[in-house]
TIPA-908246 format. One line per field, with one value per residue (C-alpha): residue number from 1; residue in one letter; x, y, z. Coordinates in Angstrom, 2 decimals, m for minus. Layout:
BEGIN
pos NUM|...
code A|...
px X|...
py Y|...
pz Z|...
// end
This chain:
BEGIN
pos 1|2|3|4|5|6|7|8|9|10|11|12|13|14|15|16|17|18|19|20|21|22|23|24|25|26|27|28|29|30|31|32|33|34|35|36|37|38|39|40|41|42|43|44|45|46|47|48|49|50|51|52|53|54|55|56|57|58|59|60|61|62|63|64|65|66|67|68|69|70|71|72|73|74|75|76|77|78|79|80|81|82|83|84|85|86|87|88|89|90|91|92|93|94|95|96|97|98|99|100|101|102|103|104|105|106|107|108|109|110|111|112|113|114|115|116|117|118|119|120|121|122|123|124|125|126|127|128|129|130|131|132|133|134|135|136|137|138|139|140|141|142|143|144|145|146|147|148|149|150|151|152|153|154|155|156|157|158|159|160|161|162|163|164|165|166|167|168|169|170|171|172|173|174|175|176|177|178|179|180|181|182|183|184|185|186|187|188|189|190|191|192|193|194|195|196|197|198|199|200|201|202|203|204|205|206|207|208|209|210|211|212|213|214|215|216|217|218|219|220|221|222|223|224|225|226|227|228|229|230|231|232|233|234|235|236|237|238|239|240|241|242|243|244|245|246|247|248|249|250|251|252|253|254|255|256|257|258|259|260|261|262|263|264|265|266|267|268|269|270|271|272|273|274|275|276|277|278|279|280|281|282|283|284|285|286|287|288|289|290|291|292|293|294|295|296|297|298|299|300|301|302|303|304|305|306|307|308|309|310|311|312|313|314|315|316|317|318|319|320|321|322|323|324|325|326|327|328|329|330|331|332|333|334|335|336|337|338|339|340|341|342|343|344|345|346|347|348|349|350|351|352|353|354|355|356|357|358|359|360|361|362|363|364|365|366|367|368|369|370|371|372|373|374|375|376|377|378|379|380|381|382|383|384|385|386|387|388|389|390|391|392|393|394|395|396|397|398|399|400|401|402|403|404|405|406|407|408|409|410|411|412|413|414|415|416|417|418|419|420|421|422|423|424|425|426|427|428|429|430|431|432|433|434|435|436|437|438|439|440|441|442|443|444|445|446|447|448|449|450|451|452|453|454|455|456|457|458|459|460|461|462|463|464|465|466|467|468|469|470|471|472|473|474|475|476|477|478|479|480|481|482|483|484|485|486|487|488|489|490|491|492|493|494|495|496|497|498|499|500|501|502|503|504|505|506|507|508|509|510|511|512|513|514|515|516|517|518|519|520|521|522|523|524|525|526|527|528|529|530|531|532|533|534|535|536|537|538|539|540|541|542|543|544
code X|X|X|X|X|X|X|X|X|X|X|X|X|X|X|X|X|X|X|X|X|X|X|X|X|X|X|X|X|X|X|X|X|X|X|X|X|X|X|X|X|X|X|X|X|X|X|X|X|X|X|X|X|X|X|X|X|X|X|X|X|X|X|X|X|X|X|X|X|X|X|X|X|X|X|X|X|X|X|X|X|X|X|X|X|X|X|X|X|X|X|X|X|X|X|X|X|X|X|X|X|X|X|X|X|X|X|X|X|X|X|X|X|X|X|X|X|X|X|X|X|X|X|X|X|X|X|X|X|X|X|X|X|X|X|X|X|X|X|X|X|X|X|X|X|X|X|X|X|X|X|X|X|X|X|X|X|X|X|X|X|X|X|X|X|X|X|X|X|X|X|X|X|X|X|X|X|X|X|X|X|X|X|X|X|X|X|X|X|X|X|X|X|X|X|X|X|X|X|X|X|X|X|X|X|X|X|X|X|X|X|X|X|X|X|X|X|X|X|X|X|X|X|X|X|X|X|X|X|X|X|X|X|X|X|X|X|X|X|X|X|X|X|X|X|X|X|X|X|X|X|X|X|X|X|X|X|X|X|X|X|X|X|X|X|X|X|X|X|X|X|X|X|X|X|X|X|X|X|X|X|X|X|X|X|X|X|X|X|X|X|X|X|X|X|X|X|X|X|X|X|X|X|X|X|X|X|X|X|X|X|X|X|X|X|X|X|X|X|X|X|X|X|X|X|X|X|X|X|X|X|X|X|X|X|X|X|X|X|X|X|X|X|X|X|X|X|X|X|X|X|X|X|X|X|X|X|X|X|X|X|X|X|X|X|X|X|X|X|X|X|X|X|X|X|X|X|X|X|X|X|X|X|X|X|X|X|X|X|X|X|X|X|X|X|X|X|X|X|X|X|X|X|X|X|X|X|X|X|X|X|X|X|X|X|X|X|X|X|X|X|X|X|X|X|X|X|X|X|X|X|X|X|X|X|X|X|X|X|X|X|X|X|X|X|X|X|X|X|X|X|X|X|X|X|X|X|X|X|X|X|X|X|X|X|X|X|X|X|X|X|X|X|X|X|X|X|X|X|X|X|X|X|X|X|X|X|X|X|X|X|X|X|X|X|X|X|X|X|X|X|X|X|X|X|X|X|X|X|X|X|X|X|X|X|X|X|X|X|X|X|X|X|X|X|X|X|X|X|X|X|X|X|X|X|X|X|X|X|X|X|X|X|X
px 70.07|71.98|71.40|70.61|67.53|66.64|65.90|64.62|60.86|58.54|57.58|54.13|51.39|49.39|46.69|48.36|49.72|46.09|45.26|48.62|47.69|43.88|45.66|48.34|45.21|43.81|40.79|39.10|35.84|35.63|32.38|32.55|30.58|32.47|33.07|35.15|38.13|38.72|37.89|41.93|41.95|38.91|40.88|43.49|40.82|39.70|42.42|42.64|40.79|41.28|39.45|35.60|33.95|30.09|28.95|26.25|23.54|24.36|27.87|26.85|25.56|29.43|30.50|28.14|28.29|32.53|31.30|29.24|32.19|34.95|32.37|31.65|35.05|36.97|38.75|39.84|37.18|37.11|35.16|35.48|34.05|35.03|35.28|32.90|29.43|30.51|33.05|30.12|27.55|29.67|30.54|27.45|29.36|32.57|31.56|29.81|32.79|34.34|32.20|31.74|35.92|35.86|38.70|37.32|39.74|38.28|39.99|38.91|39.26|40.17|40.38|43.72|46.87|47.11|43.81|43.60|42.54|42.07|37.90|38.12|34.48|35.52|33.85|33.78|35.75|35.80|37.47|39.22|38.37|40.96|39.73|36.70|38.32|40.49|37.24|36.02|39.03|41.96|44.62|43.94|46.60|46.84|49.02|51.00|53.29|56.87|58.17|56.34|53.65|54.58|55.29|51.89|50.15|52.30|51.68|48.03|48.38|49.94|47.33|44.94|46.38|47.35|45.98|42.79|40.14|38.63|38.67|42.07|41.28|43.47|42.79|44.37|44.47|42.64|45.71|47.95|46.56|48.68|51.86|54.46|55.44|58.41|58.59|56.85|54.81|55.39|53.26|51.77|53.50|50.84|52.21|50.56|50.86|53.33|51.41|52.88|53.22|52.80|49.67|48.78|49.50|47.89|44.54|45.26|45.95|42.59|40.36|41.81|40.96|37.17|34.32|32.21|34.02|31.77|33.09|31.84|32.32|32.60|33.23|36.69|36.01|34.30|37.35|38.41|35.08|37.83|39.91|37.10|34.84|38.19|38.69|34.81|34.69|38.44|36.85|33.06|32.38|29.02|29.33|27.54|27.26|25.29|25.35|28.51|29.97|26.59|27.88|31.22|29.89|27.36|23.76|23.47|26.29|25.72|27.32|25.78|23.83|21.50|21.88|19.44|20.99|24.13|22.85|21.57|25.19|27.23|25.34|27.12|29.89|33.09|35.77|35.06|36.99|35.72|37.06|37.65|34.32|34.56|32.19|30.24|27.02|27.74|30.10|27.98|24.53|24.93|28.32|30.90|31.03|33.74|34.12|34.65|37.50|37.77|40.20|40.17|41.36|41.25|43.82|42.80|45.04|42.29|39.31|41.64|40.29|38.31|35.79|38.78|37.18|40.72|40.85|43.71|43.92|45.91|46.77|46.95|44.95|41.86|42.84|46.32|45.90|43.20|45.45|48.53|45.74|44.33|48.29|48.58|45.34|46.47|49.17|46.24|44.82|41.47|38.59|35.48|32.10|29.76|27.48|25.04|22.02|22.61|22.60|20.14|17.80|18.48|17.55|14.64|13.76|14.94|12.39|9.87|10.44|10.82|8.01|5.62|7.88|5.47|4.83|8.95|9.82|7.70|9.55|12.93|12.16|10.70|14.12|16.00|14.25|15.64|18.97|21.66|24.47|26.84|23.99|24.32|21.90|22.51|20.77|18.91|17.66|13.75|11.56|12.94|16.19|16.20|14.13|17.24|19.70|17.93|15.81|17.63|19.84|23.13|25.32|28.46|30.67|30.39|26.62|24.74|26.46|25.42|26.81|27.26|27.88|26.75|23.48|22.78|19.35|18.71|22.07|20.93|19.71|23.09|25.16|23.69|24.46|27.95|28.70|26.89|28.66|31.89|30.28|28.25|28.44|26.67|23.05|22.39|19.80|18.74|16.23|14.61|11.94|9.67|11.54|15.18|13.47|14.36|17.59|19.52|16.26|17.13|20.26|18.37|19.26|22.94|21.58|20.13|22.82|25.64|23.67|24.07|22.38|20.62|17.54|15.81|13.17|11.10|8.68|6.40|4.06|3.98|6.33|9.22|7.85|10.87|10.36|6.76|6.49|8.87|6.57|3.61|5.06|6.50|4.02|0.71|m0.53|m2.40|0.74|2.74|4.31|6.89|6.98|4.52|5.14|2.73|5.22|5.07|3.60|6.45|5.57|5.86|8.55|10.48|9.50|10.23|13.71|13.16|13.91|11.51|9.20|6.82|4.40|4.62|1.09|2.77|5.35|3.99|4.38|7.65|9.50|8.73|8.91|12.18|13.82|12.47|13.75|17.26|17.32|16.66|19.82|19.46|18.32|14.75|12.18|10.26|7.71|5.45|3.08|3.46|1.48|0.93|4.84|6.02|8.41|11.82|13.90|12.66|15.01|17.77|18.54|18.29|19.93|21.89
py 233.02|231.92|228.86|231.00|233.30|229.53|227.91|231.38|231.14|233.51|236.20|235.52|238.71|238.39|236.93|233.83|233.51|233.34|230.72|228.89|228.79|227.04|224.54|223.71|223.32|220.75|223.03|222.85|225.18|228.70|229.93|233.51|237.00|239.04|243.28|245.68|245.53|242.19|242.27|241.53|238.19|237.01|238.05|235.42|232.73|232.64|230.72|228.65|225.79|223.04|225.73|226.05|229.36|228.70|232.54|232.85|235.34|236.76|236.85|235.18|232.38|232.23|231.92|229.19|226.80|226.79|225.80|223.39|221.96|222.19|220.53|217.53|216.35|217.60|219.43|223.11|225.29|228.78|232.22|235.15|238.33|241.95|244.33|246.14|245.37|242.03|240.70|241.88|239.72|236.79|237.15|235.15|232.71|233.44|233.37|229.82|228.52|229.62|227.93|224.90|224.47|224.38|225.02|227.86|230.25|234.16|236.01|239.59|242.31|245.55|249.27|250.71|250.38|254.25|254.46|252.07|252.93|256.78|256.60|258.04|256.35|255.29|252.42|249.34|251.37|250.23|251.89|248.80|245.64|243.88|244.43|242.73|239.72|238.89|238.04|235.59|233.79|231.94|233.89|237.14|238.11|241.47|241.95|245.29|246.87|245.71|242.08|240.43|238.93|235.40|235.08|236.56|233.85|230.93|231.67|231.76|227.65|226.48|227.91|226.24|222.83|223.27|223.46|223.02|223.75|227.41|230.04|232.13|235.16|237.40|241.12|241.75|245.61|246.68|247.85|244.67|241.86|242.44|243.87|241.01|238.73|238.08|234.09|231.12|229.12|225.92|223.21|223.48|222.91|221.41|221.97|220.02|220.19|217.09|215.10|214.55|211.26|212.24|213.54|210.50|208.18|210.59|210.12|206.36|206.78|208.13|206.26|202.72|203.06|204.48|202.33|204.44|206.29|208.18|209.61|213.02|213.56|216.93|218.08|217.79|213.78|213.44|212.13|209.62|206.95|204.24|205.38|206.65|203.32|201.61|203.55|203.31|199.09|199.13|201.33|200.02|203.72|205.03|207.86|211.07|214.12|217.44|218.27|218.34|214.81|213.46|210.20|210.19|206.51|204.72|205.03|201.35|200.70|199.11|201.81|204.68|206.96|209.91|213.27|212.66|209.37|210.75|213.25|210.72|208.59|212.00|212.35|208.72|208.96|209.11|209.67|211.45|212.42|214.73|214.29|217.22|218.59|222.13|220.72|223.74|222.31|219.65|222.47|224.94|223.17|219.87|221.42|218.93|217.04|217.14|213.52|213.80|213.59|215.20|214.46|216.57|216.01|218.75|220.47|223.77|224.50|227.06|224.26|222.00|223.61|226.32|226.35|225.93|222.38|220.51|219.02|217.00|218.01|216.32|218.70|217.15|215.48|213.52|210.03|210.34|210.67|208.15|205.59|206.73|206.31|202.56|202.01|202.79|201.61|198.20|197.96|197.64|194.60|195.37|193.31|195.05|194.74|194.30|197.89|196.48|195.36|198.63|200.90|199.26|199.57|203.38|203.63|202.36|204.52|207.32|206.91|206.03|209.51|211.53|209.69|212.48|214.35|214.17|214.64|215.44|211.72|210.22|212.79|211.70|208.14|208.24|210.41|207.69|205.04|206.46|208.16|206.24|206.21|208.16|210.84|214.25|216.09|219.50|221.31|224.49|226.18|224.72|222.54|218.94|219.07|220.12|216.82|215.33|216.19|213.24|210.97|210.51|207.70|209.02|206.40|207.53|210.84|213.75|213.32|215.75|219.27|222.12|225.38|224.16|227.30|229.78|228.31|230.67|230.70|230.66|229.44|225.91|225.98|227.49|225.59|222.39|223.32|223.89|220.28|218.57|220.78|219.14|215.57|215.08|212.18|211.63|211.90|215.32|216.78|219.84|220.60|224.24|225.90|228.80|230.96|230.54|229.14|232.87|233.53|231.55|230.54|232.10|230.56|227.74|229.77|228.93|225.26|225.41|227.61|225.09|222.31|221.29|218.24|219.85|218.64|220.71|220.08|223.30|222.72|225.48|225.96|229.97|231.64|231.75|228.53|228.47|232.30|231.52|228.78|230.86|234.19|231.85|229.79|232.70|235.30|233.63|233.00|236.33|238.48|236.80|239.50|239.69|235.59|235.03|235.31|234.94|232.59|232.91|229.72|227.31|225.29|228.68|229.71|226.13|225.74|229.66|228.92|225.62|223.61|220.26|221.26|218.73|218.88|216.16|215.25|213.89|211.72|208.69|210.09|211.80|208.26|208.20|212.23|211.98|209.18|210.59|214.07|212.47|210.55|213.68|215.19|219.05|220.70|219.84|221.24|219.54|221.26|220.08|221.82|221.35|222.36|222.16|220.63|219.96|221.25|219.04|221.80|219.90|216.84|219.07|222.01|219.88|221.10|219.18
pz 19.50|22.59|24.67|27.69|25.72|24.03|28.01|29.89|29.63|28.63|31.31|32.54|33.09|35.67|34.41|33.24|36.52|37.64|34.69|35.95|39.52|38.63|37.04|39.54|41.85|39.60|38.96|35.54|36.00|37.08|37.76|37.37|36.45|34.29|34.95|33.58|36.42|35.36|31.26|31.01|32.62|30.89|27.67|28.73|30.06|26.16|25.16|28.35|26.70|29.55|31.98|31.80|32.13|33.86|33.94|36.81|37.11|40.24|42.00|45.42|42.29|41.65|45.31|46.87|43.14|44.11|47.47|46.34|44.05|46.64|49.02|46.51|45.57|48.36|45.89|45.59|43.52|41.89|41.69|40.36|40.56|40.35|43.62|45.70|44.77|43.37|45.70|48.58|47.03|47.06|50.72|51.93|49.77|51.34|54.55|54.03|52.54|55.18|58.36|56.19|55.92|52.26|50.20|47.36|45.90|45.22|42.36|42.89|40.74|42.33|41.40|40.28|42.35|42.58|44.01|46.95|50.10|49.10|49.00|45.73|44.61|41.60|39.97|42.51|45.04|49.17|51.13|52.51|50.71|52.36|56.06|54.81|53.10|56.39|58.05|55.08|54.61|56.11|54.02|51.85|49.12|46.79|43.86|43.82|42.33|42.12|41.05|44.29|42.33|41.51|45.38|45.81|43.71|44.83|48.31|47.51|45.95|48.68|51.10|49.51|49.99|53.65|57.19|57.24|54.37|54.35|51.51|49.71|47.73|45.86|44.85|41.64|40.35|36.84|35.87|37.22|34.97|32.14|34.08|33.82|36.77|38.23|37.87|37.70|40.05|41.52|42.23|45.49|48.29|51.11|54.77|57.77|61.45|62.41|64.80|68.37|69.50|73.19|72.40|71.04|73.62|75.96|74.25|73.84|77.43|78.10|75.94|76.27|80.51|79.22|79.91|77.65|75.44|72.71|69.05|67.91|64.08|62.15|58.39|59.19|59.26|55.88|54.51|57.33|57.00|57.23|60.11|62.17|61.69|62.64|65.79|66.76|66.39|68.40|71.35|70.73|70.69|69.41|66.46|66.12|64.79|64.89|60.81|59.00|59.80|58.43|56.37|57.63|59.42|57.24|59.52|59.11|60.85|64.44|66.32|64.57|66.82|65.80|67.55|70.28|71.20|71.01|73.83|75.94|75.62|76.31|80.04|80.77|78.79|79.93|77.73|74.61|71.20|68.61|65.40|62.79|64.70|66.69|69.33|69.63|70.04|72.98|74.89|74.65|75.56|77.16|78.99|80.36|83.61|85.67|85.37|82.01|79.96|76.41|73.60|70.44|66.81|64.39|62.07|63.30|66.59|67.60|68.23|70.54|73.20|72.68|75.39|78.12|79.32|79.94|76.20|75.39|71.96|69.25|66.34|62.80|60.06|60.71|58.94|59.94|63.89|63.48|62.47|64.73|67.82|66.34|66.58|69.83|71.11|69.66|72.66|75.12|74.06|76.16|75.47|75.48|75.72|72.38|72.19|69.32|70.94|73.56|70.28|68.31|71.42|71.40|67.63|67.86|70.97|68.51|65.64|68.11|69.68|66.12|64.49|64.80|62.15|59.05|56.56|56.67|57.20|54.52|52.75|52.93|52.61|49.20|48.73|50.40|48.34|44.80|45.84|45.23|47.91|46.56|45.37|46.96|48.54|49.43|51.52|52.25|55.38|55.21|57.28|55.63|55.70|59.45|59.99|57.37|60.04|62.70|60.29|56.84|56.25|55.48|53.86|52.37|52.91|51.15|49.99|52.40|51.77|54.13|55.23|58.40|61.12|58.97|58.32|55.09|53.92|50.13|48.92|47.89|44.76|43.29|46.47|44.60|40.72|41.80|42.82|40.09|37.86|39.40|40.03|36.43|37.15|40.90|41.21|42.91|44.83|46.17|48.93|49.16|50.67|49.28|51.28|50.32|46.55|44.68|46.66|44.03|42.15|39.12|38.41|36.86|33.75|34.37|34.75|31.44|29.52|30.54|30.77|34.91|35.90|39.01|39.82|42.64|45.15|46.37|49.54|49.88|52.67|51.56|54.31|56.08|57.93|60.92|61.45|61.61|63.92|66.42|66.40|67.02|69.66|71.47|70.76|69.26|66.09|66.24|65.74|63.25|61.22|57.98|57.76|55.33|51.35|48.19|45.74|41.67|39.68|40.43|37.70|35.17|36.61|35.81|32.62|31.41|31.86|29.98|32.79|32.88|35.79|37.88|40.85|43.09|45.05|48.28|49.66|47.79|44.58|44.56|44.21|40.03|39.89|41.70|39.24|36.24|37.35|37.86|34.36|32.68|30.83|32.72|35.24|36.92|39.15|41.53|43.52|46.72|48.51|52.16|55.48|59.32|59.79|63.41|65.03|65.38|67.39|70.63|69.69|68.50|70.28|73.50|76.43|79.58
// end
């Protein structure tokens, strides 16, 4: 044997490229359904003993519990699924993944090479899966024929490290998983935008000469607590958000403000930066004076200015332009004026004003009481967690997961078992109605199989309740239609999948239900019935 064929490594299929790539991202669970396109890669997976199979019972089950995981560590996360039917039901997933800039990699079967894009109908077929991948993800790879395929799968890794966080699939032929590769992969090689320091001193410009300057947070913030609290005690800036920069400042801190005083401080303020936040809500219904000046952070070069309002936008990561704006705010040496008692004054005029929110705010107290701070609550489209978004006290980052944008009903329950699967060790929580209950619902047998600690809060008040409330407010309660729904036995449907099931008589006993549904090793059910709930959408969809 020569030297040369003793130091060449072995050629790689497919397939253990794909095993290869998960662990160059650092990811040790795949949460997959299993099909006949892809019965080669699962052959390989067997022997990948550092890589964790969860097998869901549905394939959007798959998508939204990598969402959930990607979401709770701020981590890369995995699916897979086989094509047509299967990658389609994991779209929702996709798609959420997508709006809630989390970084999930799809490995999707497809039919055979010969056959793509002919409309053939064989098993799975599309007649262009791709074209429907582009819009789910930030990058979309397929592995053909030829000797391209290591390329194909390293280019996938390093996508999933760089720019900004959104989903990376890769299609990979029936008849390609065992073809050999071309090379081996890399590690991951993350690319970011290099910030520009004119840009910076532009905004430091700007907000060092504000009198009010105001800080909008986004998902994009949720790791920069440090920088951003930093920047917000250097300007004496109040912090909000609409949803997905929930926790990114502690709501105990003194310059904390909930959406609707963060409305009333954007009318006066005037300077304002968003921080890894697209700003959709403010632009698009409080609009912008003219007065105004706007300074954007985010790593996505399409939300610097997006709604064409004059932004100064600064392209690059969160943390880093944080600290590169502290620096240069630092030259100023402004004195300012202390905003505590103003802000304290305005939360108190806030719970005054959403204190008519019950039984939803007893609610999430007793949840507040037992929830530790770094326990994670995800949650689902339903009456609470809307009241969540402007009464809960968020305290750390990362510990209220939503779908932000794509607001996608019925994804919680398995959105939730997907980042206590990756966080076993983080108290997790998720909040459901009836209505989105038996979207994901029966995934609690995935709980159970692999032994998830979910534990899962259902509030039913027997119909679409949002959908309900609309037709009646816009059409009368005599001609509600389609929005209300006759549930199954909550407490038999818990407990046939051997989950430990409990109904909870009101916000004053949910406390002990809550902590001994927590303690227990496995999934749990929690179910209240709920009634009459008013409507928040006055204090958050408000306009100028």
């Amino acid at each position: 044997m020569t030297e040369q064929t003793r130091t060449t490594p072995a050629r790689k299929n497919n397939a253990q490229l794909a095993i290869d790539a998960l662990r160059r991202l650092g990811i040790d669970t795949l949460f997959c359904l299993p099909g006949v396109q892809n019965d080669d890669f699962f052959d390989e997976l067997f022997d990948a003993a550092d890589i964790r199979p969860i097998v869901t019972r549905h394939e959007q089950g798959a998508s939204y519990m990598a969402l959930g995981a990607a979401q709770a560590t701020a981590r890369p996360a995995a699916f897979c699924v086989v094509p047509g039917p299967g990658m389609l039901n994991a779209a929702a997933g996709l798609t959420s993944a997508y709006w809630a800039y989390a970084p999930v990699l799809a490995l999707i079967g497809a039919v055979q090479s010969e056959l793509r894009g002919r409309g053939t109908g064989v098993l799975h077929d599309l007649p262009d899966s791709a074209a429907v991948l582009r819009q789910l993800t930030k990058h979309s790879g397929y592995v053909g024929r030829g000797d391209q395929s290591s390329a194909v799968w390293q280019r996938a890794i390093d996508e999933m490290v760089s720019g900004v966080g959104r989903p990376v699939a890769v299609e990979v032929p029936v008849d390609a998983w065992r073809r050999g590769s071309d090379g081996a992969l890399e590690q991951p090689r993350a690319t970011r935008p290099e910030i520009d320091s004119d840009r910076i001193e532009e905004a430091a410009r700007i907000l060092g000469g504000a009198e009010r300057p105001l800080i909008v947070v986004g998902g994009g913030a949720q790791d920069a607590p440090e920088p951003v609290r930093e920047l917000a005690e250097a300007l004496e800036a109040p912090v909000f958000t609409r949803r997905m920069g929930l926790g990114v400042l502690d709501a105990r801190h003194r310059l904390h403000a909930y959406l609707t005083v963060g409305h009333g401080l954007w009318q006066t303020a005037d300077a304002v930066v968003g921080i890894g936040t697209r700003m959709e809500f403010p632009n698009l219904h409080w609009g912008k004076r003219p007065d105004q000046q706007i300074v954007q952070i985010n790593l996505d070069a399409c939300e610097l200015d997006r709604y064409n309002t004059g932004t100064v936008g600064v392209h690059g990561d969160a943390a880093e332009a944080c600290r590169l704006l502290l620096d240069a705010l630092s030259r100023c040496n402004r004195r300012r004026t202390d905003r505590t008692a103003e802000l304290a004054g305005l939360r108190a005029d806030h719970f005054k004003k959403i204190a008519y929110l019950e039984p939803q705010l007893s609610y999430l107290r007793a949840i507040r009481s037992v929830m530790p701070d770094d326990g994670i609550i995800v949650e689902d489209v339903t009456q609470v967690t809307f009241v969540a978004h402007i009464g809960y006290e968020h305290r750390r980052p990362r510990t209220y997961l939503s779908t932000g944008g794509a607001g996608t009903l019925g994804a919680g329950v398995a959105h939730g078992m997907g980042a206590a699967a990756a966080a076993p060790d983080r108290a997790q929580l998720t909040i459901v109605g009836d209505g989105g209950m038996l979207f994901t619902g029966t995934e609690l047998a995935t709980a159970v199989q692999h032994g998830i600690n979910t534990t899962v809060l259902v509030f039913d008040n027997a119909g679409y309740g949002n959908v309900r409330r609309m037709q009646q407010q816009r059409f009368g309660d005599e001609r509600t239609i389609a929005s209300s729904l006759r549930n199954p036995d909550w407490i038999a449907f818990g407990e046939s999948f051997g989950v430990r099931t409990e109904k909870v008589a009101g916000p004053e006993s949910l406390p002990r239900a809550l902590e001994r549904s927590l303690s227990h090793p496995g999934p749990s059910l929690l179910v209240a019935e709920i009634a009459g709930e008013p409507d928040p959408w006055p204090l958050m969809r408000i306009q100028r």
